[in-house]
N, C-alpha and C positions, 0 to 999 in steps of 0.2 A: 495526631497526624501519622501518617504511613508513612513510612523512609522507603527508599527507593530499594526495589529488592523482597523488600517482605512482603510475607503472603498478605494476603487478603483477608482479616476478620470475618470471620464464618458467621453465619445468623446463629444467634443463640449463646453463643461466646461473651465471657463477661466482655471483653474488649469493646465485640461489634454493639453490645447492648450501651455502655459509656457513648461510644462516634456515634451513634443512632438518637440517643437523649442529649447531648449537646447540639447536632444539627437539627434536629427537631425545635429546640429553643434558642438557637440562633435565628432559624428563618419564622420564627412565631413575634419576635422581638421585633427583629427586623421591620414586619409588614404591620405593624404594631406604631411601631416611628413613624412611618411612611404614611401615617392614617393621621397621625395626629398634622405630620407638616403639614399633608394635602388641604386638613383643616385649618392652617395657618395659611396656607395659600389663597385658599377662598375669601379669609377676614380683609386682607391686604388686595386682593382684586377687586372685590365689592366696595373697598371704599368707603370711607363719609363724608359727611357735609365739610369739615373743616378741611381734607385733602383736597377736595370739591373747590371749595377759596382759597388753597395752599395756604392755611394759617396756623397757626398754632393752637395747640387746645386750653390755653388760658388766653386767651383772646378777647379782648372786649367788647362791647357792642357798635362805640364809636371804630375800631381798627374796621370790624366787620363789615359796617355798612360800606364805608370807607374804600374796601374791598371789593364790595360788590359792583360800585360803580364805576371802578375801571374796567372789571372783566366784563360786564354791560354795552359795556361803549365796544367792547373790540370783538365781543361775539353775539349784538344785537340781530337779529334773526334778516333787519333789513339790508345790511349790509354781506346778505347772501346774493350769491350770482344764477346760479342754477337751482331749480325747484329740489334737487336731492339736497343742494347744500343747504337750500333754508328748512327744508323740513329737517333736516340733522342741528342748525345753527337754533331751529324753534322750542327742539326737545332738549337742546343745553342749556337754552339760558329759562328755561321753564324749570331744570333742576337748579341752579345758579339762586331762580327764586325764592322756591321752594329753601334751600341749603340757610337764604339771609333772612328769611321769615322766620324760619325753627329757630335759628342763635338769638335771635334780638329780641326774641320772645324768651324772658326765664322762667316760665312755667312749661314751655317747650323745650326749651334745651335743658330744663332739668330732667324732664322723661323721655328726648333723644340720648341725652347721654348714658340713659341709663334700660332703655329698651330698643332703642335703635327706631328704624323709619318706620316699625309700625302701629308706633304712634301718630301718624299721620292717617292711617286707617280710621281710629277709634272718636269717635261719637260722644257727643256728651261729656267730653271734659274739656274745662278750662282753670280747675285750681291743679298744686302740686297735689292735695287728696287724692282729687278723681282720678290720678293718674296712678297714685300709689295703690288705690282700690282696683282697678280694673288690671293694673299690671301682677297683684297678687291674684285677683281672680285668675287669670289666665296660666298661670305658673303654679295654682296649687292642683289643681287636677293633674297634672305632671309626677307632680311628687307623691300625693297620695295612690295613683296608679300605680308608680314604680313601687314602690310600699310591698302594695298588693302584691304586684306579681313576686316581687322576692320574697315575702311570706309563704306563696305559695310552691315556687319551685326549692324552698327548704321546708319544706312539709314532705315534701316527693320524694326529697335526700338528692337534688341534684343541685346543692349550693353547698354542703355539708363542709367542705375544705374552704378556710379562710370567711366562714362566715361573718364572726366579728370584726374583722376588718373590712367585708364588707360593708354593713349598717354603719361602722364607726366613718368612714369614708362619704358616706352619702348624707349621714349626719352634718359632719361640717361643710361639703357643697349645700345643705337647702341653710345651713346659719352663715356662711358668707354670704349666700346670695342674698337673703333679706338682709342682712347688715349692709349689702351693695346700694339695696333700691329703697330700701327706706331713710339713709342719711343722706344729709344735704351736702355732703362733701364726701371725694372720693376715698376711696379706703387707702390706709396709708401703705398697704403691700403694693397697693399700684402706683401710689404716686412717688414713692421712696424706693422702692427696692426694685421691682418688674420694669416701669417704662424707661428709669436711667440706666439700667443693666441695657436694655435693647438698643436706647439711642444712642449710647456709648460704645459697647461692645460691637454693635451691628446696627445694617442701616436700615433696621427694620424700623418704621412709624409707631410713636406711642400708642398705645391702646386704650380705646373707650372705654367705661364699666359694659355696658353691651356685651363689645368684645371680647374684652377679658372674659365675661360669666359664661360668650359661647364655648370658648377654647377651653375653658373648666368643664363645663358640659363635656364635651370631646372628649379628653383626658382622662373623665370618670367613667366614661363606660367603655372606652380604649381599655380602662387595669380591669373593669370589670369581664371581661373578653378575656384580655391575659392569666387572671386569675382564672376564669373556665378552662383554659387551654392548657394551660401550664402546668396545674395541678395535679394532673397524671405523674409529674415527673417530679414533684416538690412533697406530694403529700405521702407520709408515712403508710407502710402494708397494712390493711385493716385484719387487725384478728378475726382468729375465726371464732366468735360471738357473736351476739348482741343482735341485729335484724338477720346478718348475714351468716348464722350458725345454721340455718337448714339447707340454705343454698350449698355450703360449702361440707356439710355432713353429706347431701346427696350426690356432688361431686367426690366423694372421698370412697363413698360406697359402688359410684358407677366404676368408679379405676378398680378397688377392689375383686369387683365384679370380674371386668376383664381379663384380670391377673389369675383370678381361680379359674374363669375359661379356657386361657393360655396354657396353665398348668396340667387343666384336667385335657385337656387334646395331645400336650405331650406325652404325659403319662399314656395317654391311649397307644399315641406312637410305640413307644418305646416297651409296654408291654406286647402288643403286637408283632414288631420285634425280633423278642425276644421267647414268641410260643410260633414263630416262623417255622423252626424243623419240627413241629409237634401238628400240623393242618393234617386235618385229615387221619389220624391215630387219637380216636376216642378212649383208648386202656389210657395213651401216654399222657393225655391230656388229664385224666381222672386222679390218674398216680398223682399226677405234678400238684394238680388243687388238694390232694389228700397232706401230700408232704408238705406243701403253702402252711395247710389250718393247724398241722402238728408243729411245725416251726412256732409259727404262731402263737400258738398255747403254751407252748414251752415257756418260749422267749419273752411273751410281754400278759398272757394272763397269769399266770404262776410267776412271775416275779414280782407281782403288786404284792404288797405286805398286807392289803385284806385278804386279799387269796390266800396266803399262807396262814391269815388265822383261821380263814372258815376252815381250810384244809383240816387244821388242827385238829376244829372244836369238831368235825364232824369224824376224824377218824377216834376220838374219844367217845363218841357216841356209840360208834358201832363197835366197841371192845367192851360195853357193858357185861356183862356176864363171864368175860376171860377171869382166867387164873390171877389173884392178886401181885405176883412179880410181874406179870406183863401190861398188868393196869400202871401200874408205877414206875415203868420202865424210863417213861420220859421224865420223871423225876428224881431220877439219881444221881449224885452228888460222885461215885467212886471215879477216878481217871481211867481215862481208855488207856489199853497195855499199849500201844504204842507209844513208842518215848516222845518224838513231835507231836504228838495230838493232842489237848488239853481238852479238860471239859469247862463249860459255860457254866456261870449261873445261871441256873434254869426260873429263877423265881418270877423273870420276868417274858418267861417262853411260854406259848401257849400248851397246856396242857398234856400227855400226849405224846413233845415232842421231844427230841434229842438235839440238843443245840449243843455246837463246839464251833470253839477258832483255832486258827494255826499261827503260832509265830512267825513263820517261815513267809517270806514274800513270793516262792517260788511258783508257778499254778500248775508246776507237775509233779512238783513234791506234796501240793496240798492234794490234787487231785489223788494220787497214787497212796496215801496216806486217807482220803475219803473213804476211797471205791475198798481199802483193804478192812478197814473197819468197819462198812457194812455188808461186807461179804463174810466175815467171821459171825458178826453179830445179826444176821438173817434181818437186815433193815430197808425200807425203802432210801432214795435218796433222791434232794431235791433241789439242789444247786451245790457249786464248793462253799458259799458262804451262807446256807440256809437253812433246813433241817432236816436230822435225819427218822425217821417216825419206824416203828416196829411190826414188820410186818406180822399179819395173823397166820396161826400156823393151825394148823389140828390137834388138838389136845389129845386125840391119843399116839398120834406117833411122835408130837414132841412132848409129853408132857412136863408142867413147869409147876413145881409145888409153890405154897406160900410164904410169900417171904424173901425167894431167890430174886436175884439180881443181875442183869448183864452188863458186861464192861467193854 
């Protein structure tokens, strides 16, 4: 509930999602109830024969007849005064008959009590058999239908939540119900527990098997309802596998999608921008893409460590033929005269090159200590933590005998 004062649960909010899934299942339950009493209303309006005689349902045949010929004498049809009143007085006591014929017949009041008046339809029976054959006849197409169809809306995946409880449910509605129509005496849920709960607790009228089997009817396809309904909000998030892994891979990849659109329009933005004072000046615009791809190179192809071996192996190629101290240059062992600078084990440097670290955490002490050592020592240089490789020089104006060494 909302206290008076506070805002309003925004959609999407865990709060408003909680008040949205209980009201939801409140008025799901609700009209749920409402369905079922409506169908209790109908049992108790429609009536039977023994409310019909206002008798009780263990009644015998002498109380019944008994019965019948009071209420005979007080609503014989002749004893109407107006033609509305006897056609109304002709159609009572025509059910009145009907009600004392069914009872005092026990092979009719075994199959009213247990199918209700439309047994008075059916043709061809006069034992408890014919009545138990033709009442099964008519109630298994029922069941084997619903069967069917539930098989088939779980084949489809639209029963998938609480299915076994589905079948286990509908299970024991088709074994009460034959256990209802096929014994000779009522079932003891209804005569023990169901109709003294009603006639005690409430003044609702005992129930028929009939009746009762309607209101089970009712009831079973009322949770079968609830169960469809409700399971949205019961049944656990289905991972993303199993039938529903392409559905939800193609939904993963369309948001994807989106996000790199989004991304690549803003960048368009924001590069655009950002080359705003540059429209229309094709030098500044040339310069800027020249300095872009040197940036570039610098920063992220020369500092992959294959670059720096091909780098390596490819300026050891082209020193083929040099003077033997400058072949060997990247493999010297002596310390650089600078006191901060140390030299590296080279054994695991590319060929070539001049590797060194610095104690120092400083990066203007290392720097300023780099750039002096290859400014002394005529070297290329290719980051502060990377290598330094020996530049080529001309052999006759530097010339470097065999054997010598730089430090």
């Amino acid at each position: 509930m909302i206290r008076a004062g506070e805002p309003k649960p925004q959609p999407g909010t865990p709060r408003y999602i909680k008040h949205r899934r209980r009201i939801n299942i409140a008025v799901i339950v609700i009209y749920l109830l409402y369905t079922v009493y409506e169908a209790d209303y109908w049992v108790r309006h429609t009536g039977d024969f023994f409310q019909d005689l206002d008798l009780p349902v263990d009644v015998d045949e002498r109380k019944i007849k008994s019965r019948f010929r009071r209420l005979a004498a007080i609503y014989h049809p002749d004893k109407a005064i107006s033609p509305d009143d006897h056609a109304n007085a002709e159609a009572y006591f025509v059910k009145l008959k009907s009600a004392q014929d069914t009872l005092t017949d026990p092979n009719k009041r075994f199959a009213y009590e247990r199918w209700g008046p439309d047994i008075l339809t059916w043709q061809h029976a006069s034992s408890i058999r014919d009545y138990i054959l033709i009442g099964l006849q008519s109630s298994g197409p029922v069941y084997g239908g619903s069967i069917v169809v539930m098989g088939l809306l779980s084949l489809t995946g639209y029963l998938q939540w609480g299915r076994y409880w589905r079948y286990l449910v509908f299970g024991c509605l088709a074994l009460i119900e034959y256990h209802t129509l096929s014994r000779p005496y009522w079932s003891p849920f209804l005569t023990k527990i169901l109709n003294p709960l009603l006639t005690t607790v409430t003044s609702h009228p005992p129930l028929l098997p009939f009746q009762f089997l309607a209101l089970a009817h009712k009831i079973i396809f009322t949770f079968f309802i609830a169960m469809g309904q409700l399971s949205p909000f019961f049944a656990p998030p289905a991972p993303p596998g199993g039938s529903s892994s392409s559905a939800f891979d193609e939904q993963q990849l369309q948001r994807l999608e989106q996000l790199a659109q989004t991304h690549e329009v803003e960048a368009g933005r924001l590069l655009g921008l950002e080359m705003a004072p540059l429209v229309g000046d094709e030098a500044g615009q040339a310069d800027l893409k020249g300095k872009v791809r040197e940036w570039f190179v610098q920063n992220t192809i020369r500092a992959d460590p294959e670059v720096r071996d091909a780098l390596g192996r490819s300026m050891q190629r082209k020193r083929v033929g040099a003077p033997a101290g400058a072949r060997n240059a990247g493999t010297m062992n002596q310390a650089i005269s600078s006191p901060d600078l140390h030299r590296r084990t080279l054994s695991s440097a590319p060929s070539g090159l001049l590797a060194f670290s610095l104690p120092s955490q400083d990066p203007k002490q290392v720097f300023a200590a780099a750039l002096s050592f290859s400014q002394r020592n005529n070297y290329h240089w290719f980051g502060l933590e990377g290598f330094a490789t020996p530049r080529p020089e001309p052999a006759a104006t530097h010339p470097i005998s065999e054997g010598s060494s730089r430090s």
